[in-house]
N, C-alpha and C positions, 0 to 999 in steps of 0.2 A: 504493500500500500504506500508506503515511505516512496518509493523507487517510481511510483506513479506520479505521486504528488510533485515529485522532485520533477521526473520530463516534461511533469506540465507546465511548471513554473519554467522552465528553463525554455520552452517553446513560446510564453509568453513573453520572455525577456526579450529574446531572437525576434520576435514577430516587431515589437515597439522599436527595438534600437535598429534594425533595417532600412526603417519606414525612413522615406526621401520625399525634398520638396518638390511640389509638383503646382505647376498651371493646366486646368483640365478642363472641359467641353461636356456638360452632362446631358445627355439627350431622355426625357423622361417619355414611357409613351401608355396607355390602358386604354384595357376594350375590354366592355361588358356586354353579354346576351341575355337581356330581360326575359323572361319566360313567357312574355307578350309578344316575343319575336324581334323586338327594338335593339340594333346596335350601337353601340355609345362607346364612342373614344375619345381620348382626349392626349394632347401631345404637349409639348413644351420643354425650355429648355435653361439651363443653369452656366454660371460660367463660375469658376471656383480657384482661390489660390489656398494650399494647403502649404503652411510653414510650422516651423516648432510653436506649439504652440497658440499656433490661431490656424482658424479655418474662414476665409472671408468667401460669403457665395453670394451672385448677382445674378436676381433674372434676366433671360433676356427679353426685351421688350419689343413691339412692333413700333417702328417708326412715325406711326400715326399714333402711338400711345401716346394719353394725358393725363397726369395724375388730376383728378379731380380736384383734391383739395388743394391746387394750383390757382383753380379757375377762379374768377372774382368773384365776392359774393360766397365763394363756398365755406359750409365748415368746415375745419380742421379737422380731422380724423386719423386715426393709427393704423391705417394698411400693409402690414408690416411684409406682404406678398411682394410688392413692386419697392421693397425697399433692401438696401446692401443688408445681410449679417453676419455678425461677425462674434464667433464664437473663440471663448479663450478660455485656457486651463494654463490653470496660474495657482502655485502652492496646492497641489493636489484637489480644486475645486475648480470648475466648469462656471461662465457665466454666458450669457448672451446678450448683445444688442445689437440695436437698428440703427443705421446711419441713414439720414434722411439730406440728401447732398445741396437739394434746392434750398432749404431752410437752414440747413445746417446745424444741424441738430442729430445728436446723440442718447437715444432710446432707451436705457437700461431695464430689463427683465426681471422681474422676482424669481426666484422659483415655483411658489404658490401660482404664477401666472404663465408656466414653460405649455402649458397643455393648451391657455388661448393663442401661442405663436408654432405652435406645430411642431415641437421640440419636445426630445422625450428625456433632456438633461444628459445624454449619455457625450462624453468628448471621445469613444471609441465607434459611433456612432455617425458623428459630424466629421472625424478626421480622414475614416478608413471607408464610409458611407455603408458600412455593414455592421456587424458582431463580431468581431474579428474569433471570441472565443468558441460564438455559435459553429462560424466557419471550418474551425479546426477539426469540429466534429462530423463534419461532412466528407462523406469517402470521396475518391478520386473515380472520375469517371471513365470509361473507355473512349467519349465521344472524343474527337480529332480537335487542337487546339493549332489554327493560322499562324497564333502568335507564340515568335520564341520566348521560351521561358514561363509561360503561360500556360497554365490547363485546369480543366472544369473540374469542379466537386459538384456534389449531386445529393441531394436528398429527398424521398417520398415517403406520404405517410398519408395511404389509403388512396382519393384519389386527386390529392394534391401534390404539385411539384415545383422541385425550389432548383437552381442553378445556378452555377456562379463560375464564370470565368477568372481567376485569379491570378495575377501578375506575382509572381513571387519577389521577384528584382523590388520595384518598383512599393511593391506594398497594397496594391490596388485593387479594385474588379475591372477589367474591360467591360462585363456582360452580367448584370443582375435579371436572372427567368423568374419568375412565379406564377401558378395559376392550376384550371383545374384540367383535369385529363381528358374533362368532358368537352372542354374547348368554350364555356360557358364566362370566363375572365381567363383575362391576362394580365402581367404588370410585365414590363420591360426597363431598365435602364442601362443606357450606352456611355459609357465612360471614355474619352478621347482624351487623350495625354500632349499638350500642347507643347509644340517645340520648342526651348528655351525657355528663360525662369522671367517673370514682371520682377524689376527689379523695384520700380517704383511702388515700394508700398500703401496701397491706400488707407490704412489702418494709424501708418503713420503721418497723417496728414490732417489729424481731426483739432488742432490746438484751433480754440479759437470759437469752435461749435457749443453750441448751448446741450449744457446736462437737463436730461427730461428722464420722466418715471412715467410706466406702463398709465398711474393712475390717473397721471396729466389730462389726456386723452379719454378718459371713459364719463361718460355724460352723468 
């Protein structure tokens, strides 16, 4: 039991100290089959720099996009979707916030409030965009892997299935699967590793922005 305990910690160690910065392209996409016959998809896409210690991700937005609470006359409201976040783990605790570029303002999160911004407090989570220890649990698959250094784990459980293409170099998923066998949902995400690192941090560039609380904003 010793001798378990121990490869596991030692594979946890392996797994954290590997992990390399990365600029990355996240391509999100799900399709449901209503039992009405109705298909329903929806797609969209993330842009993400992951450094020690912070994860900063940016949707990306259509060019005819308006933040509302831009427009004159509007009220100010906290839509933390079309806003930068920027997640940090700092002294073995996780925080989150929203940078809001046009106002220039800095959003601070509670944790009593991680569940209204879609965040489920994990910084292995936000860093590695999976479980990292779930993943370990998942066997290695036979399926054929494009990318070198790269190959799938696989889990099912009844008629559910999970995927995961994993970069080992790198630290990453190229390819998160999930869904039902019956072909009734799907969830996909495409992970693209962008060439060269932003040097310009935008994380570092907030002196100046106004400190704001979740409560600010709630009517």
């Amino acid at each position: 039991m010793k001798k378990l305990l121990l490869f596991a910690a030692t594979l946890s160690v392996a797994f954290c100290a590997s992990a390399t910065d990365l600029d990355l392209k996240i391509a999100y996409y799900s399709k449901v089959v209503t039992p009405e016959g109705v298909t329903r998809e929806a797609r969209y896409e993330d842009n993400m720099l992951r450094r020690a210690g912070h994860v900063w991700t940016m949707r990306v937005l259509p060019a005819h996009a308006a933040h509302e609470d831009h427009q004159p006359g509007a009220h100010q409201h906290f839509n933390h979707v079309v806003l930068a976040r920027h997640v940090v783990q700092e002294g073995g605790k996780t925080r989150i916030q929203f940078i809001d570029t046009h106002d220039r303002q800095v959003v601070s999160i509670p944790p009593a409030e991680f569940g209204n911004v879609s965040f489920d407090g994990s910084w292995d989570h936000a860093y590695y965009l999976l479980d990292s220890k779930r993943l370990q649990t998942m066997k290695l698959s036979a399926r054929a892997s494009s990318v070198a250094g790269a190959r799938w784990r696989e889990r099912e459980d009844k008629s559910l299935f999970e995927r995961v293409l994993w970069d080992e170099q790198r630290q990453i998923p190229l390819m998160i699967e999930s869904g039902d066998k019956a072909g009734t949902f799907i969830n996909r995400v495409e992970i693209a590793v962008q060439p060269g690192l932003t040097r310009d941090l935008p994380w570092q560039k907030l002196k100046g922005y106004a400190q704001k609380e979740y409560s600010d904003f709630l009517d």
